[in-house]
C-alpha positions in Angstrom: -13.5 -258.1 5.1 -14.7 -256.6 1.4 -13.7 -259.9 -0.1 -16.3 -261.9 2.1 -19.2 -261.8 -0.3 -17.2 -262.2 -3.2 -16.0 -265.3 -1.4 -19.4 -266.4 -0.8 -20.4 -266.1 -4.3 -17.3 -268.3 -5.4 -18.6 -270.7 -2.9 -22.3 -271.0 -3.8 -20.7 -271.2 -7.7 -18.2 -273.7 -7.0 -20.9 -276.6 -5.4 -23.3 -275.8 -7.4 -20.9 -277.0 -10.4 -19.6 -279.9 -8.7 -23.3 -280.8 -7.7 -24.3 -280.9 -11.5 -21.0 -283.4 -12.3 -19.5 -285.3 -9.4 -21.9 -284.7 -7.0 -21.5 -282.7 -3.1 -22.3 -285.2 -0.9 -20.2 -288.2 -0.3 -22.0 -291.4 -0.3 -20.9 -293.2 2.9 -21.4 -289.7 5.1 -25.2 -288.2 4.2 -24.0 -284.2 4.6 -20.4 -284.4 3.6 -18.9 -283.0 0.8 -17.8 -285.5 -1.6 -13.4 -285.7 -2.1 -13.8 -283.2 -5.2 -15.8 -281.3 -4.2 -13.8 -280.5 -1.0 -10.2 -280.4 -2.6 -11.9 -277.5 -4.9 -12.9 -275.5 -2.0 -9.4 -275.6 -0.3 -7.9 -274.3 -2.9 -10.4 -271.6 -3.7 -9.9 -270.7 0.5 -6.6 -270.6 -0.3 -6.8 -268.2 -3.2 -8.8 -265.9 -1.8 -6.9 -266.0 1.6 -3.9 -265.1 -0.5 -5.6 -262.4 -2.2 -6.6 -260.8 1.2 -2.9 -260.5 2.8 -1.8 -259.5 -0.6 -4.5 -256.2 -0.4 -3.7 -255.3 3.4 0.1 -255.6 2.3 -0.3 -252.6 -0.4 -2.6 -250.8 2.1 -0.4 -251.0 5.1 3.1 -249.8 4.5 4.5 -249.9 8.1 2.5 -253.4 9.3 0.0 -256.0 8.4 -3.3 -255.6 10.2 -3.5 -257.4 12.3 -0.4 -256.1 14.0 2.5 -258.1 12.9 5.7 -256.3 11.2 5.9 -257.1 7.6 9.5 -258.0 6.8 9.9 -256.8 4.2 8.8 -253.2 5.4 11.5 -250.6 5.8 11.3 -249.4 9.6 11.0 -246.1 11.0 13.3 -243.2 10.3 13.7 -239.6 10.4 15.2 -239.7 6.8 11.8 -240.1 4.4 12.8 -240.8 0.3 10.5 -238.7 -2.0 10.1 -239.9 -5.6 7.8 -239.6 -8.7 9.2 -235.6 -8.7 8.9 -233.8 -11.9 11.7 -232.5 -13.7 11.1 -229.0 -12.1 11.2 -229.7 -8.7 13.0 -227.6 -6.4 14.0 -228.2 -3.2 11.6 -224.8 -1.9 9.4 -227.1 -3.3 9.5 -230.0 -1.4 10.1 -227.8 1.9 6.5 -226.0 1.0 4.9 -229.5 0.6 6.2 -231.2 3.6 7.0 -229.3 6.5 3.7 -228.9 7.8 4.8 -232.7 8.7 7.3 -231.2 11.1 10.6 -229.2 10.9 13.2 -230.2 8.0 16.5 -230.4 9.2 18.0 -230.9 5.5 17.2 -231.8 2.1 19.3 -234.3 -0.8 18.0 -233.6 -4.3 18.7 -236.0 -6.8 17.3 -234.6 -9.9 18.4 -236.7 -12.8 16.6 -239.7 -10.1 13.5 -237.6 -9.7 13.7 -238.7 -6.0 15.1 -236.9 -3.2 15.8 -237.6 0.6 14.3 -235.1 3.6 15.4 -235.8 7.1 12.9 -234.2 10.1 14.0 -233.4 13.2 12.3 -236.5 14.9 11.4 -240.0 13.4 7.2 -238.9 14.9 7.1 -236.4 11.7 8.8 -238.7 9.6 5.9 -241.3 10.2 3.5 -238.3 10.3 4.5 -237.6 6.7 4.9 -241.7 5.8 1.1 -242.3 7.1 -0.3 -239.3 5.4 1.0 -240.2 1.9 -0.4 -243.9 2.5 -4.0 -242.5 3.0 -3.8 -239.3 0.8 -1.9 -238.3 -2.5 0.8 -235.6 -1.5 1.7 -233.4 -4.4 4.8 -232.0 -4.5 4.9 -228.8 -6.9 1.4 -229.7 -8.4 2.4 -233.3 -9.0 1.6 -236.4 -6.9 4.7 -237.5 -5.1 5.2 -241.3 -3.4 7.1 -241.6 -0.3 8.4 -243.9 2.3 11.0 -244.3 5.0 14.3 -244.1 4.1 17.0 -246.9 5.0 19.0 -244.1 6.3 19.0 -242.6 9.4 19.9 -239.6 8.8 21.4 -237.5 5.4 25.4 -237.4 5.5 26.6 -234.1 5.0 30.0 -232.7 3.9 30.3 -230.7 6.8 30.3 -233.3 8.8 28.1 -231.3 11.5 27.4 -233.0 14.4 24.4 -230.6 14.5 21.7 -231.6 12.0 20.3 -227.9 11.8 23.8 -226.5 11.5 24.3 -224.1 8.2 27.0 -222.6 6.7 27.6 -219.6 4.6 29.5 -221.3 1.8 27.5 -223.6 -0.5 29.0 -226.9 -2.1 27.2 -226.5 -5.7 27.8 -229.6 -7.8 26.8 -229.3 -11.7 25.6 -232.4 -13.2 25.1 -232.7 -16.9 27.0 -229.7 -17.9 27.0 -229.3 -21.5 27.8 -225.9 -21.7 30.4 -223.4 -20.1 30.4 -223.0 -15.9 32.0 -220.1 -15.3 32.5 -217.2 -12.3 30.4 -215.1 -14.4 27.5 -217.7 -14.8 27.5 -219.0 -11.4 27.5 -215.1 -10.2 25.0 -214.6 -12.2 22.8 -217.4 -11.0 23.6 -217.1 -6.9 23.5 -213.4 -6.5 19.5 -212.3 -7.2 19.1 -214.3 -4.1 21.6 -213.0 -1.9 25.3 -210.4 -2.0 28.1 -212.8 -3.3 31.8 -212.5 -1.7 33.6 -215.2 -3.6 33.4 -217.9 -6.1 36.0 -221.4 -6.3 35.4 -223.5 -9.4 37.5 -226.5 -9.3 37.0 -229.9 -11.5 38.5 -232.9 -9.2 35.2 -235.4 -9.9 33.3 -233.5 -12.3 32.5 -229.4 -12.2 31.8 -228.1 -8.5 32.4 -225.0 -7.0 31.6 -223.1 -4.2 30.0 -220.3 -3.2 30.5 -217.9 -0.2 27.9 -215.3 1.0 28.6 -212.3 3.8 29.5 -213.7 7.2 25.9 -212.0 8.7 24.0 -213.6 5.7 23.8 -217.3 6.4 20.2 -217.1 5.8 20.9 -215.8 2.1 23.1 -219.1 1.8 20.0 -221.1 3.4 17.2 -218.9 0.9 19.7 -219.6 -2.2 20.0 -223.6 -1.5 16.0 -223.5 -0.8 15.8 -221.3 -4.6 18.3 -223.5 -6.7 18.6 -227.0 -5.3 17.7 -228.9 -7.9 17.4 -226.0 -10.8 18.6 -226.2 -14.3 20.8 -223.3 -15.1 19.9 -224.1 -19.2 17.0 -226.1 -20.1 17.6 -229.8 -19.7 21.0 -229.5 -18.2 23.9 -228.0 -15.7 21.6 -229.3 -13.3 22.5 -227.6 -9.5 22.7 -229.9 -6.8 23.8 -227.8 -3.4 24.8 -228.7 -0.3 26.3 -226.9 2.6 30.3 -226.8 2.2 33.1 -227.4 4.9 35.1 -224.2 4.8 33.9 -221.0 6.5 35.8 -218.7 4.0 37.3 -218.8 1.1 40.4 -218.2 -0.6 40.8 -216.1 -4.2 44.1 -215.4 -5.2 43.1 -214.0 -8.5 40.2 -213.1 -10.7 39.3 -214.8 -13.4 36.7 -217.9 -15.1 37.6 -220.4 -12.1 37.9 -218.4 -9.1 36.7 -214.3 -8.6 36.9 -211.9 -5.0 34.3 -209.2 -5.9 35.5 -208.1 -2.6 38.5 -207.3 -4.2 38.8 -205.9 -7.7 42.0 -205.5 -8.0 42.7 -208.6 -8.4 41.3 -208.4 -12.0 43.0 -210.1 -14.8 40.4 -209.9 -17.9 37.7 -207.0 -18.8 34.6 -208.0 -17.4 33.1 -205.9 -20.4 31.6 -203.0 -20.5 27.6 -202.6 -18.8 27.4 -206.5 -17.3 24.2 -206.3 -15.2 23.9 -208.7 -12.8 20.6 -210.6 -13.4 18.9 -214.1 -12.8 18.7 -217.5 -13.8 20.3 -217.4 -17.9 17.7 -217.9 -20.5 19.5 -218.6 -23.4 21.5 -221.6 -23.7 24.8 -220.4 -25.6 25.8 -221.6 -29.2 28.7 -223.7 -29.0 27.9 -226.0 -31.6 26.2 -228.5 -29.4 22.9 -228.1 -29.4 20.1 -225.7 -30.4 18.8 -222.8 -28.3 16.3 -224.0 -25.7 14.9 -221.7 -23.4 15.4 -221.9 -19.3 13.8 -222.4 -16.6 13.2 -219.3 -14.9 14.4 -218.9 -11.4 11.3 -220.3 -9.3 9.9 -217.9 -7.5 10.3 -214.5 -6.5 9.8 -215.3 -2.8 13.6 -216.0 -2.7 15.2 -213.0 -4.5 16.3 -209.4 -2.9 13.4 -206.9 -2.8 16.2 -204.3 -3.2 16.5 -205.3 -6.5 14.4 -205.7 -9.9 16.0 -208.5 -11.7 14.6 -209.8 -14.9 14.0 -213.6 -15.3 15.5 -214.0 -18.6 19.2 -212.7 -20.2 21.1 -213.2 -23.3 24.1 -215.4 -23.3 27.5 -214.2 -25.5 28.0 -216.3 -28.7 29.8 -219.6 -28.4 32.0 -220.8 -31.0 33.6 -224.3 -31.0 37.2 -224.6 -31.4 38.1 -224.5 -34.9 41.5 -226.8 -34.5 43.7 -228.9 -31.5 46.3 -225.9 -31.2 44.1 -223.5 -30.8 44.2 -223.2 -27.0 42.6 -219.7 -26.1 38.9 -219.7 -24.3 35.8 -219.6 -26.7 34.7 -216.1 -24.5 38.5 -214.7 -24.8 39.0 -215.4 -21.1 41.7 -217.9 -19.3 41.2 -221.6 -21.2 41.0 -224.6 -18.8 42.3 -227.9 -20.0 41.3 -229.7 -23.6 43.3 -233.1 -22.4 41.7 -235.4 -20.1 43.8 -238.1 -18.1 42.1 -241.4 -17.6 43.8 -244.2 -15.2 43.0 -247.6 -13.7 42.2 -248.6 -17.6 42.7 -252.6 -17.8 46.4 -253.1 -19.3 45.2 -255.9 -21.6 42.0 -254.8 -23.5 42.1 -251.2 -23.7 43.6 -249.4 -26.4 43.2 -246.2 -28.5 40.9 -247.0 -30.3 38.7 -248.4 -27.6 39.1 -244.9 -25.5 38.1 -243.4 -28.7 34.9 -245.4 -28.8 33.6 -244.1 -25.3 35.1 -240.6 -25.1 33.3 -239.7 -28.5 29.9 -239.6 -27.0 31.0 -236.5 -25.6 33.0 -234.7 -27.5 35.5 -234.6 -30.7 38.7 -237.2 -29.6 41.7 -235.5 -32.0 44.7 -237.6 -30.0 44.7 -240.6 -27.5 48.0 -241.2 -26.1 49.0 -244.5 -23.9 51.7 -243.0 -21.1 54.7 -245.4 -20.5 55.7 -244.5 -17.0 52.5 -244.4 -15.9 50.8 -247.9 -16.6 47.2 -248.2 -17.2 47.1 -244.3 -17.6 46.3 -242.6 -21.0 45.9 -238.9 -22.4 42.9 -238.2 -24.3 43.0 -234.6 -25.8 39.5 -233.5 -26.9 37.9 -231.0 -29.3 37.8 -228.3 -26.4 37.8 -228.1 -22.6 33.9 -228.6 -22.5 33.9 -232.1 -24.0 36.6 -232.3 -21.2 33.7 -231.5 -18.5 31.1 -233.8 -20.1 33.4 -237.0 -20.2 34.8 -236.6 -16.7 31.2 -235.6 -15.3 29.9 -238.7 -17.4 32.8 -241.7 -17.2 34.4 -240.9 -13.7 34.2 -243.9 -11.6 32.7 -246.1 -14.5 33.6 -249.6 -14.5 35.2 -251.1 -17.4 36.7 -254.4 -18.1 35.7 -255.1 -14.1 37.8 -251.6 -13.3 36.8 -248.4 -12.4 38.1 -245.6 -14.7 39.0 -242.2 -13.2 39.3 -239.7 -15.3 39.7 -235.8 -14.8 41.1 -233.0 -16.9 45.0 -232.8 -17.4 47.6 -230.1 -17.1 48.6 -230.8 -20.0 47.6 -228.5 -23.0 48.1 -230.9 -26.0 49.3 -234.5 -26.5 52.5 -235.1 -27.8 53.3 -238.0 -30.1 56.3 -238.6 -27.9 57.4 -242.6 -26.6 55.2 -244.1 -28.8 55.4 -247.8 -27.8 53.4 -251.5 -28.5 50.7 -252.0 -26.1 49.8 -255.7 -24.8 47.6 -256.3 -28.1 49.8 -255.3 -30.4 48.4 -251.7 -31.3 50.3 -248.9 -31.0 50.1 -246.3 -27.5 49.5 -242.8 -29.4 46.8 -242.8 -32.5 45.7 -239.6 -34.0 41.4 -239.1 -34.7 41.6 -236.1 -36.0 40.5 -236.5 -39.3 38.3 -239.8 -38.8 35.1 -239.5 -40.1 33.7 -241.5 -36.7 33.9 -237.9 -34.8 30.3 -237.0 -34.0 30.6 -233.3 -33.4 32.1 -231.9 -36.8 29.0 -231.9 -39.0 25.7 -229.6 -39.0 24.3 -232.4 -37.5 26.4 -232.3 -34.3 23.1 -230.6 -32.5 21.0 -233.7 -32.9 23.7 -235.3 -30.5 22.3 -236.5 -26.7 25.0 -236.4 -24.1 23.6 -239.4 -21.8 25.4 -240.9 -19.0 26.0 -244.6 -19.5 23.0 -246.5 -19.1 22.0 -250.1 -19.5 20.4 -249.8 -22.6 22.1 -248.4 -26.2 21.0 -246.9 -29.4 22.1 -248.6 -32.2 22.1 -247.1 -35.9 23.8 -247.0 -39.4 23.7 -251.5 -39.5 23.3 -253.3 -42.4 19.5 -253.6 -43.0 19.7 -257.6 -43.1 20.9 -257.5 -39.4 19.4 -260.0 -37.2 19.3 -260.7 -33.8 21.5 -263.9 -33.9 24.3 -261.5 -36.0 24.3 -259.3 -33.0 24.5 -262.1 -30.2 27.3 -263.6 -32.9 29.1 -260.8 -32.9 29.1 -260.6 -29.0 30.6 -264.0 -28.5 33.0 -263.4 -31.2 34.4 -260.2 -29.6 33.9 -261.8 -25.8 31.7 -259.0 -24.7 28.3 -259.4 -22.6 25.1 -260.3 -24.4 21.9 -258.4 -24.6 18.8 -259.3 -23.3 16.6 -257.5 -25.1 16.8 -256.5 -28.7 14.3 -254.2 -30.4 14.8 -252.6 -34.2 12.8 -249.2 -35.1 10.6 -249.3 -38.4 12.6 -247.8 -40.8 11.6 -245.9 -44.4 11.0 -247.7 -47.3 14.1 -245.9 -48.8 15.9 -246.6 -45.5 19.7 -248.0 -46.2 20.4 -248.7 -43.0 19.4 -250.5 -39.4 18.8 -248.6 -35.6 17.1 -250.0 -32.7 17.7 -250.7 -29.4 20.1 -252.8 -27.0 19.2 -253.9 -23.5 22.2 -255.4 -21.0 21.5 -256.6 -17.8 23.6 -253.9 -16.6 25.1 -250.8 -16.9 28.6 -251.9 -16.5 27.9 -254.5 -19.2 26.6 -251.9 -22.0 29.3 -249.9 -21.2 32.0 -252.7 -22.5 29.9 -253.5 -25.8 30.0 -250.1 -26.8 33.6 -249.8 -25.4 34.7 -253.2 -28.1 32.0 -252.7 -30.5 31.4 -249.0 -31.6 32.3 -248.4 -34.8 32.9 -252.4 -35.7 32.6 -252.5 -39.5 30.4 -255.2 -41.0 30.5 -256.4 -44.0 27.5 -257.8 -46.6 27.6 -261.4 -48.0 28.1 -261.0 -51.4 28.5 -256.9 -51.3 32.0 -255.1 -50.8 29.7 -252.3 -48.8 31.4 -251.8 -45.0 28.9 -250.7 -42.5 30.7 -249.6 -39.5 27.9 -250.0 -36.5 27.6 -246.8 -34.6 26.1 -247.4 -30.2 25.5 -244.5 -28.1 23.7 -244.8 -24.5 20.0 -244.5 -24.8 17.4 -242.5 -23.3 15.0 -245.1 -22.7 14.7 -246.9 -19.1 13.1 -249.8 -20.6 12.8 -252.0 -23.9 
């Protein structure tokens, strides 16, 4: 063992000490330790004994050395979890690194996680791949990656496929953080460098997915595109493609326009397409809808995956975006077919959710002009937004979140407006419709709407605009007062010297609990001793991880 002559040296230090005061040898034995002596040895045997398992543990992932299974190891499976990607990371990228392991049967990016899941065909290159990475770094796109077996035994896919090698030619694309338009255009744009596009389904059950169909000889364009864009931003930073293979075999476009397009068929065409489109590659520009400022995009990683038939360039302009300028405006920002501005939310909690409380977590995401409680439908509420896109954002974001011990589900309405109509008491007293569209607490009016950060709900939040004589007992007050969960951290940013106001940080113990502070207490006004100043307290989910 390495640690033997550091053990002997603790040894050697520890009698000669114990020689100096107490003594080593006991009196009534001649070449005995004396009781001190010998109880200080234990425990250093102990120590470094401890310090031993500890080392093989962290050196041996799969088993101790001497054999034994370690408990708390994960055991053998074909299914290996990758994290510690970078943002970049494509799944071409993680095939490139890995399969000289063995063959990949299928790949689950999750991007936003920086971890993804690879099943092999057999658990030997699994183990092949687990050992390697225990003894060597493996870099995955030119950054070290960590992994280790996965509790899974193999990846479920939406197929269904008893087959673990099976493909299809349609691909399931799901777009996470979509702050900006989706479109048949985009997505056509995106997909069909790699391979000849048939068809294109957008639909928005449980966030913005859509699928993708390529010729019925050209499965392996469907496989190359997956392999190119798994993973991929479509702007910098966001509309993050996850891809999957999808059920259907086919399918079916009954007309042509921003949701669904047949380039099979063109007369199905209901809109101008505009005069010289090109088709080209991954879009460059993010557009200007008021949201944010023009970031570049990653370009489509590389050019082993796109048609030699074609030259495509990596970068193209995206048409102007312009925000809708009021709630009755109902046409589309790009002049083509408008989807939805009115979300539905349901399973909200009867007794402690109310306007202004739905107004308080949709804002994150968009302007809220209307919220509107619906009689015959308990627990179910209309929430009409500045335009369809804050739409996408909040049902991509707040979908399945718990609050109040429920879990919301929200997705985008038929409906085209909300109508002041049935206006009834709810069970605190408030009233069921409540119009936001002149409040001042709307977050995506001014000019500095682009400093906004769409986040998912997270366990920590952003606090800002408090009084500046806020303390940390205030806060915790102010939680027991409203019956909302405590923080557990609390942390406050140096501010100016001609600072006005307060901003730091709020840590929960979860998710769920952050989620129903900000849900109670955005936007709680707080008043001065002695002042008639109102600060209303502003939260938003932050991007830290950690405090």
């Amino acid at each position: 063992c390495p640690c033997f002559p550091v053990f002997v040296s603790l040894c050697h230090i520890t009698l000669e000490n114990h020689s100096a005061e107490v003594g080593t040898r006991c009196p009534h034995t001649p070449g005995h330790l004396s009781g001190a002596a010998c109880s200080s040895f234990v425990q250093l045997v102990f120590v470094v004994c401890w310090f031993c398992s500890v080392r093989d543990a962290e050196l041996s992932p799969v088993s101790l050395q001497d054999g034994v299974e370690d408990s708390h190891c994960i055991p053998p499976s074909p299914v290996v979890h990758v994290r510690g990607l970078c943002d970049a990371v494509v799944e071409a990228d993680l095939v490139e690194a890995l399969d000289k392991f063995g063959n990949i049967c299928y790949v689950m990016m999750m991007p936003f996680k920086r971890q993804a899941l690879v099943e092999f065909d057999s658990v030997e290159s699994a183990e092949r791949c687990v050992s390697c990475g225990s003894r060597e770094p493996v870099y995955v796109a030119e950054q070290q990656a960590f992994v280790n077996f996965s509790t899974s035994q193999r990846i479920t896919r939406p197929t269904n496929a008893d087959d673990p090698t099976s493909r299809n030619k349609v691909l399931l694309l799901s777009i996470q953080n979509p702050l900006y338009p989706i479109t048949t255009d985009v997505l056509y744009t995106v997909c069909n460098p790699v391979g000849n596009v048939l068809r294109i389904v957008i639909f928005k059950r449980n966030g913005i997915q859509a699928m993708v169909e390529y010729p019925d000889d050209s499965v392996e364009d469907a496989q190359k595109a997956k392999l190119a864009l798994n993973g991929a931003d479509i702007y910098a930073g966001c509309c993050t493609l996850k891809i999957e293979y999808a059920r259907p075999n086919r399918l079916n476009v009954v007309r042509n326009d921003n949701n669904s397009w047949d380039y099979t068929k063109p007369f199905l065409l209901h809109r101008d397409r505009g005069k010289g489109r090109r088709r080209q590659a991954i879009l460059g520009e993010h557009p200007s809808n008021g949201y944010g400022p023009h970031c570049p995009l990653l370009p489509l990683p590389a050019n082993r995956y796109r048609r030699s038939s074609e030259e495509v360039p990596d970068m193209i302009a995206y048409p102007l975006c312009l925000p809708k300028t009021s709630s009755s405006t109902s046409s589309s920002i790009l002049g083509h077919a408008a989807s939805s501005s009115v979300a539905m939310v349901s399973s909200l909690h009867s007794a402690k959710m109310n306007c202004s409380r739905i107004f308080n977590l949709f804002c994150l995401y968009g302007n809220v002009e209307k919220v509107k409680f619906m009689k015959s439908v308990p627990g179910t509420a209309l929430v009409e937004m500045g335009d369809e896109y804050a739409v996408d954002r909040a049902v991509t974001h707040l979908n399945s979140v718990k609050v109040f011990g429920k879990k919301l589900n929200v997705c985008v309405s038929k409906q085209q407006a909300v109508i002041p109509s049935q206006v009834f008491e709810l069970a605190d007293g408030s009233s069921s419709y409540q119009d936001f569209s002149l409040t001042r607490n709307n977050r995506f009016s001014n000019v500095q709407s682009s400093r906004n950060i769409i986040q998912p709900p997270a366990p920590i939040l952003h606090f800002y605009n408090a009084p500046p004589t806020l303390s940390k007992h205030q806060l915790h007050k102010l939680c027991a007062e409203h019956n909302v969960p405590a923080f557990t951290n609390f942390k406050v940013f140096d501010a100016k010297p001609s600072s006005k106001t307060l901003s730091g940080l709020l840590e929960f113990d979860s998710k769920t609990d952050a989620v129903e502070a900000l849900t109670v207490l955005n936007h709680h006004q707080i008043r001065i001793p002695n002042s008639s100043n109102l600060f209303t307290l502003k939260l938003c989910f932050s991007t830290s991880s950690h405090l």
